[in-house]
C-alpha positions as CSV (number, residue, x, y, z in Angstrom):
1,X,232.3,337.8,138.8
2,X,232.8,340.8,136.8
3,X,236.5,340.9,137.5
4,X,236.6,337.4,135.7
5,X,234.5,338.2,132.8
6,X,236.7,341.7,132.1
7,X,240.1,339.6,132.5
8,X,238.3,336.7,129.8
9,X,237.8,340.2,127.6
10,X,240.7,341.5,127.6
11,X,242.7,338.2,126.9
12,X,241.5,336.5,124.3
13,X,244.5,333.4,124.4
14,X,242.8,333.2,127.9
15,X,239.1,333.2,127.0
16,X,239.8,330.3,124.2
17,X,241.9,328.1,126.4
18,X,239.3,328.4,129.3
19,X,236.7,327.2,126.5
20,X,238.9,324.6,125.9
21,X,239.1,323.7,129.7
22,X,235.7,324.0,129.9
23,X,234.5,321.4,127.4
24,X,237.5,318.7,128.3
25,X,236.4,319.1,131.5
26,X,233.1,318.3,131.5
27,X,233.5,315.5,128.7
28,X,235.8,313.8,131.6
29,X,233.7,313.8,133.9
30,X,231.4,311.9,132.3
31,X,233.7,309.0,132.3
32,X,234.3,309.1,135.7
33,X,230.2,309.0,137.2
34,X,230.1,306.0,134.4
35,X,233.3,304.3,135.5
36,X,232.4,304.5,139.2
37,X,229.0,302.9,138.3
38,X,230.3,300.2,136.2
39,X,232.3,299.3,139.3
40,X,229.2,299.2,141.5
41,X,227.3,296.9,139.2
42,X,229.8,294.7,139.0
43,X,230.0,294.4,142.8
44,X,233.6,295.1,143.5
45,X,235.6,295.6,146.9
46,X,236.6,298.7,148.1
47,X,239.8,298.0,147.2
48,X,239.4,297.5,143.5
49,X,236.9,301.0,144.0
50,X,239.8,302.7,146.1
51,X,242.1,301.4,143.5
52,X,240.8,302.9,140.8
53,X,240.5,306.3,142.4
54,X,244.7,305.9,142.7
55,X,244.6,305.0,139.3
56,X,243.6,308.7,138.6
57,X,246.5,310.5,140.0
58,X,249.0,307.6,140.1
59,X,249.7,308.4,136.3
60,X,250.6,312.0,136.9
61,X,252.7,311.0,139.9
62,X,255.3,308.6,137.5
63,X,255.3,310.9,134.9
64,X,256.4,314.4,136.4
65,X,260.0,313.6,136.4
66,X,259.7,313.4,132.5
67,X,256.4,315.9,132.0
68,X,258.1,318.7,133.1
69,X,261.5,318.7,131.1
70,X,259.5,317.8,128.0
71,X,256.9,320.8,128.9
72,X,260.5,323.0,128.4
73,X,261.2,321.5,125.0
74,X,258.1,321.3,123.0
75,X,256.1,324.1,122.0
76,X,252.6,323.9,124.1
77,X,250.1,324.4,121.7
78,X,251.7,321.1,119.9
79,X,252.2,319.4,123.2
80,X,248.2,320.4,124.2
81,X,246.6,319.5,120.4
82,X,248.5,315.9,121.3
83,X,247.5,315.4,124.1
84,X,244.0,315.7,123.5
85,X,244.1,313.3,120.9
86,X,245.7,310.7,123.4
87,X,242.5,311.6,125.7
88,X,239.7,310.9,122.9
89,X,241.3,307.9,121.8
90,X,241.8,306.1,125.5
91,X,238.2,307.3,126.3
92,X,236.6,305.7,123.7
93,X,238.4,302.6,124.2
94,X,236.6,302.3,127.8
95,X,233.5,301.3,125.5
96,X,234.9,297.7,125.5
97,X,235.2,297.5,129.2
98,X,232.1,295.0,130.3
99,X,232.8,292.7,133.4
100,X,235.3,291.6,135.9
101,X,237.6,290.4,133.4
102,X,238.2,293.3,132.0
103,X,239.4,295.1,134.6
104,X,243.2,295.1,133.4
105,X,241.8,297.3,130.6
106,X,240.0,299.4,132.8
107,X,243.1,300.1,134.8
108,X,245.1,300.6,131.4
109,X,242.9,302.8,129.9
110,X,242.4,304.8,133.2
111,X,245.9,304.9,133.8
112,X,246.7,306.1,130.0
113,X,243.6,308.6,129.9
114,X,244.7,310.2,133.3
115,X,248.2,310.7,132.5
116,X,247.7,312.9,129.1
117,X,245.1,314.8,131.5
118,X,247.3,315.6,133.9
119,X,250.0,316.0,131.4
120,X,247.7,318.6,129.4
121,X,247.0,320.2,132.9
122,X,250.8,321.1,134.0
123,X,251.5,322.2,130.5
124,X,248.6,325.0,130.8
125,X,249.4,325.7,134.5
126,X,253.0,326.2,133.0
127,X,251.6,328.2,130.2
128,X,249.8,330.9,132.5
129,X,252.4,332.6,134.1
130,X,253.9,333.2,130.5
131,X,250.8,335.1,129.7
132,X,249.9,337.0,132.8
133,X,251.1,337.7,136.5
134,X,250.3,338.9,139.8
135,X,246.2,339.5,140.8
136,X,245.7,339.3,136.9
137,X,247.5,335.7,137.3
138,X,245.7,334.9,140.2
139,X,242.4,335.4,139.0
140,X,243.4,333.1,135.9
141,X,244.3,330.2,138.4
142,X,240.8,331.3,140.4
143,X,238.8,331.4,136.5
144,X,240.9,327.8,136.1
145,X,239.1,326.4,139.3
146,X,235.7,327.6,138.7
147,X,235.8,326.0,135.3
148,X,236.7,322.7,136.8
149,X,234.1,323.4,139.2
150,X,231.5,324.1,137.2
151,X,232.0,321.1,134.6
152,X,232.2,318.9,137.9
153,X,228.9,320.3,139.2
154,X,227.4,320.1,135.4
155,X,229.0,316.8,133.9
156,X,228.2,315.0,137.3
157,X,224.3,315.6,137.5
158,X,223.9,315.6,133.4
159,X,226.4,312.0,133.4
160,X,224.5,310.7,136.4
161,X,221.4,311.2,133.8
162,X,222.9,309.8,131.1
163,X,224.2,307.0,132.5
164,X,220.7,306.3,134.5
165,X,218.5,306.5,131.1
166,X,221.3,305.4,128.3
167,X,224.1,303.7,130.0
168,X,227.9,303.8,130.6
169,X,228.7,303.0,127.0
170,X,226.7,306.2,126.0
171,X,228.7,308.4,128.2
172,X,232.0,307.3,127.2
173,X,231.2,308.2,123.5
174,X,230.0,311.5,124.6
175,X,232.8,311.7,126.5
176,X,235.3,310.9,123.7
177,X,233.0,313.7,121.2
178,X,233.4,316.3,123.8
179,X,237.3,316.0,123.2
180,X,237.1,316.0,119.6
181,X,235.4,319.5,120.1
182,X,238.0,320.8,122.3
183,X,240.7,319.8,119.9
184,X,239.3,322.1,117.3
185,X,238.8,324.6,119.3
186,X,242.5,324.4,120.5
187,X,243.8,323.9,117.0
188,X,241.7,327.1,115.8
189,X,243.4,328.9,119.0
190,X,246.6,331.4,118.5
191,X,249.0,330.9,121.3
192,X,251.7,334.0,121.0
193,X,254.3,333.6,123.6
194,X,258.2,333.6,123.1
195,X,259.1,330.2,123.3
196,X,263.0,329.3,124.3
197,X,263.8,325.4,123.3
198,X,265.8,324.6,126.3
199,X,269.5,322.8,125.2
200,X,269.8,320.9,128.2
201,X,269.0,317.1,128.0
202,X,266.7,315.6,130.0
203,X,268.7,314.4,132.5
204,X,270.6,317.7,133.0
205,X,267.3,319.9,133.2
206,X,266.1,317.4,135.6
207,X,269.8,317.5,137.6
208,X,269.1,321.3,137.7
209,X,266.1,321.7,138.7
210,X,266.7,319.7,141.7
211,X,269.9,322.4,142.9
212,X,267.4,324.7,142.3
213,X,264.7,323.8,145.0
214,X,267.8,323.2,146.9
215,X,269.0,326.5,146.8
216,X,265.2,327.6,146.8
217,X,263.5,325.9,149.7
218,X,260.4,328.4,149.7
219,X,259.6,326.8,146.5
220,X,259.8,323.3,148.0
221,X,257.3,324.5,151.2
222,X,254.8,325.5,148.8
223,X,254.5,322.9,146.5
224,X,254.0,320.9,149.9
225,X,251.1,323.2,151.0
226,X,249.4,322.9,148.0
227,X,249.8,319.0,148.2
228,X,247.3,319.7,151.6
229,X,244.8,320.1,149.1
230,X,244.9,316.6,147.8
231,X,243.5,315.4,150.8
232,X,240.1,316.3,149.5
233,X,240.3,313.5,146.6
234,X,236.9,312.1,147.9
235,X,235.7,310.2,144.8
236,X,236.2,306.6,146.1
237,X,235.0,308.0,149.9
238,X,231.6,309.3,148.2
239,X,231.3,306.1,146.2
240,X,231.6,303.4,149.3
241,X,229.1,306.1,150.8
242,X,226.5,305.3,148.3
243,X,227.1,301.6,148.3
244,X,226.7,301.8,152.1
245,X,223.6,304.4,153.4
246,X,222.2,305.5,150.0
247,X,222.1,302.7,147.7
248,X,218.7,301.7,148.9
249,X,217.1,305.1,148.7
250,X,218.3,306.2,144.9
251,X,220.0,304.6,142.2
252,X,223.6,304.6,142.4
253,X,224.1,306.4,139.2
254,X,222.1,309.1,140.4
255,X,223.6,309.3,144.1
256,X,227.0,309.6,142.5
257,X,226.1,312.2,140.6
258,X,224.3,314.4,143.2
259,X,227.0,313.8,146.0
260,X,229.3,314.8,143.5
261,X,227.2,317.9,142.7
262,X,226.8,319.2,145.5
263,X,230.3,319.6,146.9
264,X,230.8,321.1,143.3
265,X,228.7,324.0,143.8
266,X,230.5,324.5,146.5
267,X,233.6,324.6,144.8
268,X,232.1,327.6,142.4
269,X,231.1,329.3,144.5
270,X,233.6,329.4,147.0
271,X,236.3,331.6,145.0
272,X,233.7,334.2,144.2
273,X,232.4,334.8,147.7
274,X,235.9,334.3,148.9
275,X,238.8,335.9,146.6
276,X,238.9,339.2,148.0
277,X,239.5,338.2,151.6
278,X,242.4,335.9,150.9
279,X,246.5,337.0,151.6
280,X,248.8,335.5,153.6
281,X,247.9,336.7,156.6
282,X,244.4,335.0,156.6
283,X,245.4,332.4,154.5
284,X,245.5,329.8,157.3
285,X,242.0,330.1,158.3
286,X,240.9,328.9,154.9
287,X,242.4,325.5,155.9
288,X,240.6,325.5,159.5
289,X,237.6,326.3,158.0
290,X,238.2,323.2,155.5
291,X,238.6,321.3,158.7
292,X,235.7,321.9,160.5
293,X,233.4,321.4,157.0
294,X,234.9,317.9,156.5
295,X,234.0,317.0,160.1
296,X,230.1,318.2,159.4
297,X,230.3,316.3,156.8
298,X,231.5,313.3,159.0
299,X,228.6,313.5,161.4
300,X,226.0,313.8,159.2
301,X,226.9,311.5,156.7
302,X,223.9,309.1,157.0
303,X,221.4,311.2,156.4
304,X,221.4,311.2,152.4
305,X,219.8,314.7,151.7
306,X,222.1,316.7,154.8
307,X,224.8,314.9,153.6
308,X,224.5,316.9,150.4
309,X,224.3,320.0,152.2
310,X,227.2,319.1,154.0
311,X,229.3,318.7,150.6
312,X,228.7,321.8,149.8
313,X,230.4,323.4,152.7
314,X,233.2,321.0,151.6
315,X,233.4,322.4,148.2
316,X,233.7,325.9,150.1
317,X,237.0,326.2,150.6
318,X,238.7,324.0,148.5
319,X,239.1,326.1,145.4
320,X,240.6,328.7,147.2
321,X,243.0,326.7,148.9
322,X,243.8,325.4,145.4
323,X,244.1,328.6,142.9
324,X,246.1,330.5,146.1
325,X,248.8,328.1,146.6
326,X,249.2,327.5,143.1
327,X,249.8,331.3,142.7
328,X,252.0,332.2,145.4
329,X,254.5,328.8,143.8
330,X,254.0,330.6,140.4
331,X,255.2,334.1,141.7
332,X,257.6,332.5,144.1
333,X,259.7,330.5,141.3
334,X,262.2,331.8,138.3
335,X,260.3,331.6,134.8
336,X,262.8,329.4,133.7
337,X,261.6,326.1,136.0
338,X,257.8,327.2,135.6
339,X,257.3,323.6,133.4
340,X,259.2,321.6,135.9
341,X,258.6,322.9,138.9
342,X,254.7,323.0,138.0
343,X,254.8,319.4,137.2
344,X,256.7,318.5,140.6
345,X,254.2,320.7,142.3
346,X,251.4,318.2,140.1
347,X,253.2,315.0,140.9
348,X,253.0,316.4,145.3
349,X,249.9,317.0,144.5
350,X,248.2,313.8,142.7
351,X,250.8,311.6,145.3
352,X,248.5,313.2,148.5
353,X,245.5,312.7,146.2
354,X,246.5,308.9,145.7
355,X,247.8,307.8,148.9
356,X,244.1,309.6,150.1
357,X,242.4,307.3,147.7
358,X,244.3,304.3,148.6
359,X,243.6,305.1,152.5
360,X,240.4,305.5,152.1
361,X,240.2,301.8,150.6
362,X,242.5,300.3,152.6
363,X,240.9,301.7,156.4
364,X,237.2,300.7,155.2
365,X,238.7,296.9,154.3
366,X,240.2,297.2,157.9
367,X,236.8,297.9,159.3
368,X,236.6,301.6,160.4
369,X,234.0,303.3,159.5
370,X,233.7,306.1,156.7
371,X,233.1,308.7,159.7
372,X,236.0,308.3,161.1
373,X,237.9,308.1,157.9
374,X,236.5,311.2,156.8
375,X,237.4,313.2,160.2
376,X,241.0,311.5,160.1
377,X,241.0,313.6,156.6
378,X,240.2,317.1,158.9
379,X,242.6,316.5,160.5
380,X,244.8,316.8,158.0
381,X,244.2,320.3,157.2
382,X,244.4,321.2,160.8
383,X,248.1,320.4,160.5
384,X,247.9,322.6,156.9
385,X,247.3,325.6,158.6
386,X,249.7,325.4,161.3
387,X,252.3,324.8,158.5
388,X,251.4,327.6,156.2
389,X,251.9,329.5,159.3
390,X,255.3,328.0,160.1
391,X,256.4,328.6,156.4
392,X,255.2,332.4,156.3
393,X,257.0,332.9,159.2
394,X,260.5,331.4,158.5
395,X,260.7,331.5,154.7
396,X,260.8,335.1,152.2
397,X,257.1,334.4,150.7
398,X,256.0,337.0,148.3
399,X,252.1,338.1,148.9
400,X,250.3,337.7,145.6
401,X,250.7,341.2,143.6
402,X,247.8,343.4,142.9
């Protein structure tokens, strides 16, 4: 922990935009306990649940092709302030969503509100390797995931409060404040980096970067690794699990939020217990041991209070599987691609995410159970490992620098 709290020292660009991070992150996820519990009381399918969970990575998916080229072209600090301001405005907007019938503008709003969050993500994640490299880098992308963690873990358990004792209307107004905050902070914020307007158009930076993974298929292999991790998108799994085995035994608001919390404090926890054992040569265990947690999660899934136990040996190894394939793309990749290759790594990333959410629906509707969906998701990074193996063997991957 003290090698995060040094590097937040002696960067201060850093320490301001992981402020920033911090409170955007936890204002969203207040919307999402509230918009998963709206859901519930209205008595929805799975599939309008599992659809809704797609909804948040779908956006990011459609967008990449653009998000990137434009990440090139604008200046980030501009592109960031904007961005935010698209996020408090579709937030607050949610306030008018109230039954069935509105459900179009749920999607809309989701759909919006997702998209300039993962648009302000991959311009940050682009942003990064401009300011620092190697272990220094790494750490950022470790501090990055902790953050995320830790308003997960935080705006889960306060929002499934909230939302208990005040409602989902409250917690989409605090959610919308949160960002107003952030957007000050970010406009108060100096970002010093030399910034080259690319004088390609659109179509010719996009034309490019494509000859580029071509002639750079280590790049390509990586971006697919670190899609792996968007197998763990569990939010409409956890949310069918309430409505199934816990629904009687807590209020749904509150199960949300605990499930939630739980695997979160793994996530947290994880890169600090686990950075300094990571390289490539290990890497591949970290995905095994993701495997095996999912499936203890599978079998005691039933059991409400070892479920939550369970989660957090989920959380484990996530974040490291996250900030460690994100850095070895980062130091694998020219500095001139960083904002369009990031964004193609995002839109990998956010498709495995979606198709996991959509699965997820789409297999419970069919009648299996959520046990078996959840192992069929271990699986998954049983195959991870033995590809990260494949890829470190046949392509020229460069360890993360110390």
């Amino acid at each position: 922990m003290n090698e995060y709290i040094k590097l937040l020292q002696s960067q201060p660009t850093l320490k301001r935009l992981s402020i920033v991070q911090l409170i955007a992150y936890f204002g969203a996820w207040f919307s999402n306990v509230a918009i998963y519990t709206l859901l519930l009381k209205m008595d929805v399918s799975a599939e309008v649940i599992a659809f809704t969970a797609m909804l948040h990575f779908l956006s990011g998916i459609i967008q990449a092709p653009f998000s990137g080229s434009i990440i090139d072209s604008v200046k980030p600090k501009k592109l960031l302030l904007s961005l935010l301001v698209f996020e408090i405005f579709t937030t607050l907007f949610l306030v008018f969503v109230n039954n069935i019938s509105d459900l179009w503008l749920l999607y809309m709003l989701v759909f919006l509100k997702m998209s300039a969050a993962s648009f302000y993500f991959t311009t940050e994640m682009s942003l990064l390797p401009k300011i620092l490299d190697g272990k220094k880098l790494q750490k950022a992308n470790e501090i990055h995931s902790i953050i995320w963690s830790f308003s997960y873990t935080l705006g889960m358990a306060l929002s499934g409060f909230v939302v208990y004792l005040f409602g989902v209307k409250v917690a989409f107004i605090l959610d919308a404040l949160m960002f107003v905050v952030a957007f000050y902070i970010l406009y108060k914020t100096k970002i010093d980096i030399e910034f080259i307007k690319s004088k390609e158009s659109f179509i010719e930076m996009m034309h490019d970067t494509f000859r580029y993974l071509k002639r750079t298929p280590s790049a390509l292999h990586l971006m697919m690794l670190h899609a792996f991790v968007g197998f763990t998108a569990f939010d409409a799994l956890v949310a069918l699990m309430v409505d199934k085995y816990y629904a009687s035994i807590i209020a749904t608001s509150l199960a949300l939020g605990m499930m939630h919390t739980s695997r979160a404090i793994g996530l947290v926890i994880g890169p600090i217990l686990l950075s300094k054992w990571v390289n490539n040569k290990r890497f591949s265990y970290f995905f095994l041991f993701q495997a095996l947690a999912i499936w203890l999660w599978a079998y005691l899934m039933k059991d409400f209070y070892m479920s939550l136990v369970a989660s957090v040996f989920v959380g484990l190894f996530t974040t490291t599987l996250w900030s460690y394939t994100y850095t070895l793309l980062q130091q694998n990749i020219d500095s001139k691609y960083y904002g369009r290759i990031v964004a193609y790594n995002d839109m990998l990333f956010l498709l495995s995410a979606a198709f996991t959410s959509y699965m997820i629906g789409f297999l419970a509707t069919k009648g299996f159970s959520l046990e078996f969906i959840t192992s069929l998701i271990g699986v998954m990074f049983i195959v991870g490992a033995l590809y990260f193996r494949w890829v470190i063997k046949s392509q020229n991957i460069k360890d993360v620098k110390i």
